[in-house]
MMTF fields as JSON, N, C-alpha, C and O atoms, coordinates in Angstrom:
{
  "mmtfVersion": "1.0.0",
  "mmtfProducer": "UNKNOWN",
  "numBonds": 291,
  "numAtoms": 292,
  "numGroups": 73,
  "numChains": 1,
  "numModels": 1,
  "chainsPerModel": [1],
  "groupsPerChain": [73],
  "chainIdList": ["A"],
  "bondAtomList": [4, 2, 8, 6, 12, 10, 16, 14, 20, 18, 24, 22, 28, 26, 32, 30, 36, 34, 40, 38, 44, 42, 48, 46, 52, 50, 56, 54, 60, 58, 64, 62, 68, 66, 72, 70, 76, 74, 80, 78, 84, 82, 88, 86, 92, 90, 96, 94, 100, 98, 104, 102, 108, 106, 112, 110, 116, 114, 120, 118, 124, 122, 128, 126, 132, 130, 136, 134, 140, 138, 144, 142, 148, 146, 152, 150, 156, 154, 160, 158, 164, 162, 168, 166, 172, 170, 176, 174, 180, 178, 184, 182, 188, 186, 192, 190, 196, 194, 200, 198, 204, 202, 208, 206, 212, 210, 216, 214, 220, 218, 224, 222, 228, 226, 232, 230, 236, 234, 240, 238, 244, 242, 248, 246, 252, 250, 256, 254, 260, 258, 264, 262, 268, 266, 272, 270, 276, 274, 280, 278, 284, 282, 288, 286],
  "bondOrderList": [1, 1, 1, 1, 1, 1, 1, 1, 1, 1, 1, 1, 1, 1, 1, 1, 1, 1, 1, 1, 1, 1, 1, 1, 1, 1, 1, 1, 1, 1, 1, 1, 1, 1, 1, 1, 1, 1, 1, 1, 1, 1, 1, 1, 1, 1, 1, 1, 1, 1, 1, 1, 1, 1, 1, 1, 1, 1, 1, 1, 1, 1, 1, 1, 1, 1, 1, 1, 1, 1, 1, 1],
  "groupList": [{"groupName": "UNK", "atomNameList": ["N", "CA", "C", "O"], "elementList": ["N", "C", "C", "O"], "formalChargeList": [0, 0, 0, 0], "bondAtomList": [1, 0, 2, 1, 3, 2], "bondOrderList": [1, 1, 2], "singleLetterCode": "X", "chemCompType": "L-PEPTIDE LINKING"}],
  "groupTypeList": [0, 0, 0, 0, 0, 0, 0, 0, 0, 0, 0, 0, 0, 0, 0, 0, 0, 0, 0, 0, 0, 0, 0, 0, 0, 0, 0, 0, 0, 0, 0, 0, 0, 0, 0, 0, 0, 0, 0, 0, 0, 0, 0, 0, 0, 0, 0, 0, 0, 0, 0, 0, 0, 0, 0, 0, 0, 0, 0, 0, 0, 0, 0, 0, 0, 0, 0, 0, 0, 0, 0, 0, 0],
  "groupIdList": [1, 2, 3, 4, 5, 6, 7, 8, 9, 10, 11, 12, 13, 14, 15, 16, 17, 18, 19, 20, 21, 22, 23, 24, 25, 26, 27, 28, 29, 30, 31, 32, 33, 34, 35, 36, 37, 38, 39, 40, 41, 42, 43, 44, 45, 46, 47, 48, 49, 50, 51, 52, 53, 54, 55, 56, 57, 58, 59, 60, 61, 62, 63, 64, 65, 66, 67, 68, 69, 70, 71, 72, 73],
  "secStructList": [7, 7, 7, 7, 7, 7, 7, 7, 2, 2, 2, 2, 2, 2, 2, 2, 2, 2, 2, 2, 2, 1, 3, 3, 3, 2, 2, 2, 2, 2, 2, 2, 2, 7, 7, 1, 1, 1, 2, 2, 2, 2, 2, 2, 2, 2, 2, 2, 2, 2, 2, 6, 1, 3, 3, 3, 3, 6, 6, 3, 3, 3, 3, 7, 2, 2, 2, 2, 2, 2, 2, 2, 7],
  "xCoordList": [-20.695, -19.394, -18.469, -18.738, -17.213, -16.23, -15.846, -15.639, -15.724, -15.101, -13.699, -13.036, -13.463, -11.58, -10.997, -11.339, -10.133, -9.699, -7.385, -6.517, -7.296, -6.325, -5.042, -4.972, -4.268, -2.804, -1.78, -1.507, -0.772, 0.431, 1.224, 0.445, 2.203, 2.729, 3.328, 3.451, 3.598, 4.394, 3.203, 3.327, 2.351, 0.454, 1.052, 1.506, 0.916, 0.393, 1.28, 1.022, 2.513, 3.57, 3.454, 3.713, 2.897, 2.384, 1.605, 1.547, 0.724, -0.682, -0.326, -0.501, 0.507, 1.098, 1.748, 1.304, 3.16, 3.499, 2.694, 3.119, 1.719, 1.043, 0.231, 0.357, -0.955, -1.499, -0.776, -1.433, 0.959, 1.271, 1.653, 1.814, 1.906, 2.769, 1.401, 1.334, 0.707, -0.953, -0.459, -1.004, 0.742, 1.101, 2.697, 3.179, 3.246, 5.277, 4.971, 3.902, 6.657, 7.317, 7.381, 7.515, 7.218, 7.506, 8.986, 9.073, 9.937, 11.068, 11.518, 12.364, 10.634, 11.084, 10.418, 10.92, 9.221, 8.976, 9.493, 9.269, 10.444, 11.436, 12.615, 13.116, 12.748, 13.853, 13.951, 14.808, 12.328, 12.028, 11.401, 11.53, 10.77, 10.768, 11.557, 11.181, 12.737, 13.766, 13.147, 13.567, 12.114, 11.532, 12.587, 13.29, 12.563, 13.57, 13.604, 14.434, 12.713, 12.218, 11.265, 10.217, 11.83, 11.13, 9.969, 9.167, 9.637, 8.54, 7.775, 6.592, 7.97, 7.228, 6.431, 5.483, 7.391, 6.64, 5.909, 4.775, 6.137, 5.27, 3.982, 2.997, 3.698, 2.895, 1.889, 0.701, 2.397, 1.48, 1.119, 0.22, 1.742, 1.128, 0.141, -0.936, 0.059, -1.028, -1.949, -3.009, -1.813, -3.037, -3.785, -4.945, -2.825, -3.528, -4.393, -5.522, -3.682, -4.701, -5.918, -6.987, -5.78, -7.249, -7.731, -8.471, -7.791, -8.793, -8.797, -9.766, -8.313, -9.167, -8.345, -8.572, -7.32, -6.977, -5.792, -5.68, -4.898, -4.516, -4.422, -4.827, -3.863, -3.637, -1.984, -1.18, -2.092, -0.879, -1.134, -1.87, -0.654, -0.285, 1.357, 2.333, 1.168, 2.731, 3.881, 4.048, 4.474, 5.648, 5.487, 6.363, 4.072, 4.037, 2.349, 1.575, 2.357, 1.567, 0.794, 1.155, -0.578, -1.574, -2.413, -3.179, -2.715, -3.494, -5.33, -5.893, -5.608, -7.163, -8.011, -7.556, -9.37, -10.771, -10.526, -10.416, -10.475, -11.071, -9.777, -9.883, -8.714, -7.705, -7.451, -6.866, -7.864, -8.24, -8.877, -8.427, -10.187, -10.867, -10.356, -10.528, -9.687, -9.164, -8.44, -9.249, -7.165, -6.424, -6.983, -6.52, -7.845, -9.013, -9.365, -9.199, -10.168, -10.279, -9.512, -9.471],
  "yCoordList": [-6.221, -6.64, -5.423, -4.404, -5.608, -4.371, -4.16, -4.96, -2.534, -2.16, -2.892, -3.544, -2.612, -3.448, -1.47, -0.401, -1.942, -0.728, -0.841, -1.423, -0.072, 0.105, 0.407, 1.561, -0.204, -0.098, -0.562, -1.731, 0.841, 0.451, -1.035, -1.754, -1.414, -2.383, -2.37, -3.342, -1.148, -0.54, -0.825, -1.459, -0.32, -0.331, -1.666, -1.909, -2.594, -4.36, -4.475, -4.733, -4.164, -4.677, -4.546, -5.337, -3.106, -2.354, -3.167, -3.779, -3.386, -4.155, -5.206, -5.47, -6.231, -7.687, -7.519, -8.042, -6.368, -6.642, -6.542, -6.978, -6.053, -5.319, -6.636, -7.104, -7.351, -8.082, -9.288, -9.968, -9.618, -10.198, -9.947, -10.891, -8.872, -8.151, -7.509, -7.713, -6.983, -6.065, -4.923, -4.053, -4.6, -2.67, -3.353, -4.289, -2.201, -2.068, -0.97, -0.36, -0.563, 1.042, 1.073, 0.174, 2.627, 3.475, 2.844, 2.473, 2.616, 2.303, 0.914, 0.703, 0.145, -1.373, -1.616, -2.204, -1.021, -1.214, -0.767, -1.357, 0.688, 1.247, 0.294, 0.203, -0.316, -1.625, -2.547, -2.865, -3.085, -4.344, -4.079, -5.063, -3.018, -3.021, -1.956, -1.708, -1.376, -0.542, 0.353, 0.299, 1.207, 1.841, 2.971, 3.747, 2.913, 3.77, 5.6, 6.445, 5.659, 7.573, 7.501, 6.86, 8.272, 8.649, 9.083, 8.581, 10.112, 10.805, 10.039, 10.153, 9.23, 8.435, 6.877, 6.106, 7.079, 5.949, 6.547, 6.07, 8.381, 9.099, 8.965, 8.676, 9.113, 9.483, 8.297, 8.53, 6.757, 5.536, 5.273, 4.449, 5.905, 5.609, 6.482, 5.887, 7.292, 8.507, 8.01, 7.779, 7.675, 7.35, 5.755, 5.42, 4.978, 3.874, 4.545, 4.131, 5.806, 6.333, 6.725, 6.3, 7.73, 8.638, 7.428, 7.463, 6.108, 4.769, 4.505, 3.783, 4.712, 3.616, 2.456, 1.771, 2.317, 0.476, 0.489, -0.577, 1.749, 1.611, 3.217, 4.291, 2.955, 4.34, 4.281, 3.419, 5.738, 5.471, 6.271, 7.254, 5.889, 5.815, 6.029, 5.283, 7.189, 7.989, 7.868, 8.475, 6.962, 6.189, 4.575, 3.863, 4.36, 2.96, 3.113, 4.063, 2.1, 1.501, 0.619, -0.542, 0.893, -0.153, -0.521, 0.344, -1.877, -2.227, -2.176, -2.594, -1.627, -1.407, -2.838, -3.848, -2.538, -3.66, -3.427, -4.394, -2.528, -2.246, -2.968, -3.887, -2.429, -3.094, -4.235, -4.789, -4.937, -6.819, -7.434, -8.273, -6.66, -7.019, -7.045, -7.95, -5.818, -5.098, -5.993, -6.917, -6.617, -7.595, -9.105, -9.781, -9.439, -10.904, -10.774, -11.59, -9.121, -9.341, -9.219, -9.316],
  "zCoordList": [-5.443, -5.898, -5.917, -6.554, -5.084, -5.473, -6.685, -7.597, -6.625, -8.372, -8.601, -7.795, -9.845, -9.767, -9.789, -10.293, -9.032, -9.288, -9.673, -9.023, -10.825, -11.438, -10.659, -10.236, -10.454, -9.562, -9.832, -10.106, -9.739, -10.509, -9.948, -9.323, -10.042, -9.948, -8.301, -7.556, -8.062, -6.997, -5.794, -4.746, -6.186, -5.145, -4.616, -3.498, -5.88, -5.572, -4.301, -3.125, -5.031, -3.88, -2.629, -1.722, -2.611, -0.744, -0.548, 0.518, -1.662, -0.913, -0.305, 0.885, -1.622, -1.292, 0.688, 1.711, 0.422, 1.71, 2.993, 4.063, 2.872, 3.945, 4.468, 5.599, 3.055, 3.474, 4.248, 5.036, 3.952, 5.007, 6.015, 6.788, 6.377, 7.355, 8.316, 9.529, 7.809, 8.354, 8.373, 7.695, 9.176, 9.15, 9.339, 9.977, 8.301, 8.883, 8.948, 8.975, 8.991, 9.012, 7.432, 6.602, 7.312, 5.84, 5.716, 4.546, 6.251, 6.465, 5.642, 4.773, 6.274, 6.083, 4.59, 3.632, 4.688, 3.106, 1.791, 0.734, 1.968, 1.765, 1.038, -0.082, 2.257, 2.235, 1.271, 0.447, 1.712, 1.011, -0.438, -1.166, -1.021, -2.172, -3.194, -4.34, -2.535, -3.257, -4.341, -5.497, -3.961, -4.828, -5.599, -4.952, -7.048, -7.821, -7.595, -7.932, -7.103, -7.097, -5.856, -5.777, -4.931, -3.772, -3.707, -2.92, -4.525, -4.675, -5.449, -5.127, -6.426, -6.812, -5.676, -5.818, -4.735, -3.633, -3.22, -3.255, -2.376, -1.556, -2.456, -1.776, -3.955, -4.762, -4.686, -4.906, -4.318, -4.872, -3.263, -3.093, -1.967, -1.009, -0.99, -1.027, -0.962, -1.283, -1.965, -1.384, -3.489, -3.83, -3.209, -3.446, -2.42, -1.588, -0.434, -0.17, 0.365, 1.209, 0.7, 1.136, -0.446, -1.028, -0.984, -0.001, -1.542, -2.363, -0.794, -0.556, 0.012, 1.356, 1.823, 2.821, 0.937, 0.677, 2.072, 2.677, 2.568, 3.719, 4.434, 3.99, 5.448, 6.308, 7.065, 7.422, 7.034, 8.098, 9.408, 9.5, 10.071, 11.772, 11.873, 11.953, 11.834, 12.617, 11.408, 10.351, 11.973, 10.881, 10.12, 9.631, 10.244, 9.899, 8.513, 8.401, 7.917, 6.59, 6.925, 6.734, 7.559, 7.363, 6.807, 6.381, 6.524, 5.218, 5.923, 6.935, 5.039, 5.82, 5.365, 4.829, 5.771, 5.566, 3.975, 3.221, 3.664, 2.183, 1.402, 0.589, 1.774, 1.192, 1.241, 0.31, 2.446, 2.246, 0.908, 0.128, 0.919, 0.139, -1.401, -2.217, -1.579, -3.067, -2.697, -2.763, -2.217, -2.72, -3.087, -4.006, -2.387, -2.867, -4.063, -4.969, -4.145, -6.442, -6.873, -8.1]
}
C-alpha cells in the first residue's frame, strides 16, 4: 500500500492539473493556478520532483507513474 504523503494545497492543484492534462508548460500552469509568490511555486514543484510524483522536461510538468498513483490515495 502507498504511504499518504503530505501536500500543500498548491501540490494538489499541480497534481489535479497534470493528472488531466499528463504534462503542460511551467507557463500555462502559471496561468491556470495564479500562484501568489513565485518562489513559493518553484519550491512545491521541487518538492513534487524530490517525491517522484512528476518531472520536468525542458519547459514543461509531467505527472509521473508514481504521481498517478499518489493522486488515487
Amino acid at each position: 500500500m502507498p504511504r499518504r504523503i503530505k501536500l500543500s494545497p498548491l501540490q494538489r492543484d499541480i497534481l489535479r492539473l497534470l493528472e488531466e492534462a499528463g504534462a503542460e508548460t511551467v507557463g500555462t500552469i502559471i496561468a491556470t493556478l495564479k500562484p501568489s509568490d513565485q518562489s513559493q511555486f518553484d519550491a512545491r514543484v521541487g518538492g513534487l520532483v524530490t517525491l517522484g510524483l512528476i518531472r520536468k522536461e525542458e519547459n514543461n510538468l509531467v505527472l509521473t507513474e508514481h504521481g498517478r498513483i499518489a493522486r488515487l490515495t
